[in-house]
N, C-alpha and C positions, 0 to 999 in steps of 0.2 A: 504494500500500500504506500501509496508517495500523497504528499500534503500539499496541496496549490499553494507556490510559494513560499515551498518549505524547504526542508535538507533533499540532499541524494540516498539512492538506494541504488545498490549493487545488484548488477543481474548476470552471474556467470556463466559461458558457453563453453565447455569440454567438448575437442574436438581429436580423437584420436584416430590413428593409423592402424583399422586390423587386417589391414593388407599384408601380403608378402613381399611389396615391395614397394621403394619409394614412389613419392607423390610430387606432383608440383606444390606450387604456394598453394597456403588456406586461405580463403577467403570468406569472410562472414559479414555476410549485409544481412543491415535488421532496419524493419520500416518503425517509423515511431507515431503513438498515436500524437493528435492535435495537441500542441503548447507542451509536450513534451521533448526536452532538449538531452542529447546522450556524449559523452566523452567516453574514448576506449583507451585500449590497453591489454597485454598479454604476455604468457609467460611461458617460453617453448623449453620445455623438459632436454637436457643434453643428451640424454642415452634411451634406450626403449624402455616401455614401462612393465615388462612381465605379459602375460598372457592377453592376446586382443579381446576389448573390450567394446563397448556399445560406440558407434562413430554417431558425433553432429548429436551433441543433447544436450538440453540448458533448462535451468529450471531455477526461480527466484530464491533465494536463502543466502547462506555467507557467500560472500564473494569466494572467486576461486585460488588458490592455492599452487604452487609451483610445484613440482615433486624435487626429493632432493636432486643437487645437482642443476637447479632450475638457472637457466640465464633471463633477466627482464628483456633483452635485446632478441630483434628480429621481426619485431609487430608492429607497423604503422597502421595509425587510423586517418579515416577522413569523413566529413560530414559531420552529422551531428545536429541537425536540424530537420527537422521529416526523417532524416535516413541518416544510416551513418553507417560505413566500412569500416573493416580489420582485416590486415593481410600480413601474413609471415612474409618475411624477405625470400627463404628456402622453403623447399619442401620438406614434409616428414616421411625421418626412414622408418619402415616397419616396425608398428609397436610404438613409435614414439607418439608424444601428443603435446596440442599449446592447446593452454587455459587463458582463454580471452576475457577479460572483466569489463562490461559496457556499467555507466554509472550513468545512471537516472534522474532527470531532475524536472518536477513538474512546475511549469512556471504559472501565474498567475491565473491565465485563462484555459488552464490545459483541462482537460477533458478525459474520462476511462475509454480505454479502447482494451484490442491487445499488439504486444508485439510481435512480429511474423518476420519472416526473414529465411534466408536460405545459407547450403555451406556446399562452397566448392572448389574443386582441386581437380588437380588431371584429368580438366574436360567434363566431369562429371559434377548435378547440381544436386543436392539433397535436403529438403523444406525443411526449416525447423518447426517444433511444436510450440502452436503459439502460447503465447506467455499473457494470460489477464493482468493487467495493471491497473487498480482503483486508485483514484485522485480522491482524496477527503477533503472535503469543499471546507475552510475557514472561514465561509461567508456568514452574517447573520446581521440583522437590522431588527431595530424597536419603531413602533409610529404610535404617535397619540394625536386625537383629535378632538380639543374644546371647542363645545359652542359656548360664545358669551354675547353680550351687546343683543340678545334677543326680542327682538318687538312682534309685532302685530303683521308687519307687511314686509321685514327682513330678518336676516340672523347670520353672525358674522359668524367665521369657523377659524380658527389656529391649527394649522397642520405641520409635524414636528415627526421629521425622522432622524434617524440616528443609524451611523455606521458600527455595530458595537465586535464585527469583524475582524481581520487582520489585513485585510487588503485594498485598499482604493478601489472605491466602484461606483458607476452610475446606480443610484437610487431614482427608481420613477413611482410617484405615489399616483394610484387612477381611483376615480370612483365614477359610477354609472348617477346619472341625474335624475333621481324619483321624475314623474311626471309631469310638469308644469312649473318644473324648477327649472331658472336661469342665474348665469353667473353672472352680477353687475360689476364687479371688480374684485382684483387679486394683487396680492403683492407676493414678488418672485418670479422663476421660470414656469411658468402656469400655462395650460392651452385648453378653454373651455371650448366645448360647442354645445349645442341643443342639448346632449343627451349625456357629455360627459365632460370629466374635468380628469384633465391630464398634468401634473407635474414634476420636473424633473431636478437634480442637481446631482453634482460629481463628490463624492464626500471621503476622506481621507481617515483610518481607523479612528473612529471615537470622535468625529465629528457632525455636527448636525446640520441640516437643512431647517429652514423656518418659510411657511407660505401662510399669507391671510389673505381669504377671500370673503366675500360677502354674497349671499342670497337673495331672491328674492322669487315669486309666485306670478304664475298667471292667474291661476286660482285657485282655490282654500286646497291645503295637503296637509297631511300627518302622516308620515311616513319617514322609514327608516334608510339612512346612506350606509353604503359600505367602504370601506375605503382598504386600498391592500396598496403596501410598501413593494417592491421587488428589489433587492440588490443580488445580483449574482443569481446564484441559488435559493439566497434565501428570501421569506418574503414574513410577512405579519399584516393583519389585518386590525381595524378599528370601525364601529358601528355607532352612529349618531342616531338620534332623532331629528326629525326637521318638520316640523309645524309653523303654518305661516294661512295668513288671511293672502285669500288671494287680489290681486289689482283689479282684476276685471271680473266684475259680476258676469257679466256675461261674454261672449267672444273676444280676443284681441285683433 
């Protein structure tokens, strides 16, 4: 599991040789899910490792290990953005193997997918077993919404969200407009129309937004607003009442 905008996690691929005979270069391309960014690295065994064993398998846990005897050198990567390679300089002689370490990092807006990718040597391509990687969303927002200043033929609203998060994010507050309610004015990034009231701002951890609008009727309502935060992932709702004499007895 990796954290939006959190540390790295190690994903190592064990690639050995249970041939009888040498191979060209290893190469290891791994697609990466969205906003997931990878750096590699690898560690190719100097002599064979005893009896052939499973080729091309990877699976998330401790990173991988060198066997004694192990050299860091012979593994360049490249990419690391959507994708990213690893290739030994040499081939491995039979029996030998290199532990490639790809290190993980979810960035802000990354997203669960899995990783997929393939390993190939001497002409020949072998799929890896994709790897599920869940992103733990650090998102979360609070919203309140006071009615005050309430009369007869209007009612103003205070709308109050809050980042209480880890990560900078558009916060949009929307609410659907009971029946025969109109928005006369607003203070902030607001976008009323007929039927709904839409607003927005960019809020940075443990910062808040602040909007005041004001109501008013085409004719008489009691009914209930809802109103729902969205930041990221996360989202929170607040429910008003809204009572109001309407303006026009009859038609407008």
């Amino acid at each position: 599991t990796l954290v939006a905008g959190g540390g790295p996690v190690d994903l190592p691929v064990l690639v050995r040789n249970s041939g009888g005979t040498a191979t060209g270069p290893v190469l290891v391309r791994l697609a990466l899910p969205t906003g997931i960014t990878a750096t590699g690295g690898g560690v190719v065994s100097r002599e064979a490792q005893g009896a052939p064993g499973t080729t091309a398998h990877g699976a998330p846990g401790t990173p991988a290990q060198g066997a004694p005897g192990a050299t860091a050198q012979g593994v360049t990567c490249t990419g690391g953005t959507g994708s990213i390679s690893c290739s030994t300089t040499e081939g491995l002689a039979a029996g030998q193997q290199v532990a490639f370490t790809f290190t993980l990092v979810a960035g802000p807006q990354a997203v669960s997918g899995s990783v997929t990718g393939t390993v190939e040597a001497g002409g020949t391509s072998t799929p890896l077993t994709p790897v599920r990687v869940v992103v733990a969303s650090t998102d979360a927002v609070t919203l309140t919404v006071t009615p005050f200043q309430q009369g007869t033929f209007q009612t103003h609203l205070d709308i109050r969200a809050r980042n209480t998060g880890q990560t900078t994010r558009t916060v949009t507050v929307t609410a659907p407009l009971p029946p025969n309610v109109r928005v006369s004015t607003f203070m902030g990034q607001c976008t009323p129309t007929t039927t709904t009231l839409a607003c927005t701002a960019t809020l940075a951890p443990g910062q808040e937004a602040f909007w005041h609008t004001r109501l008013f009727a085409l004719a008489d309502v009691d009914a209930e607003m809802r109103f729902t935060a969205t930041l990221g992932t996360a989202t929170a709702t607040a429910t008003v009442r809204i009572v109001l004499q309407g303006l026009c007895p009859g038609d407008c």
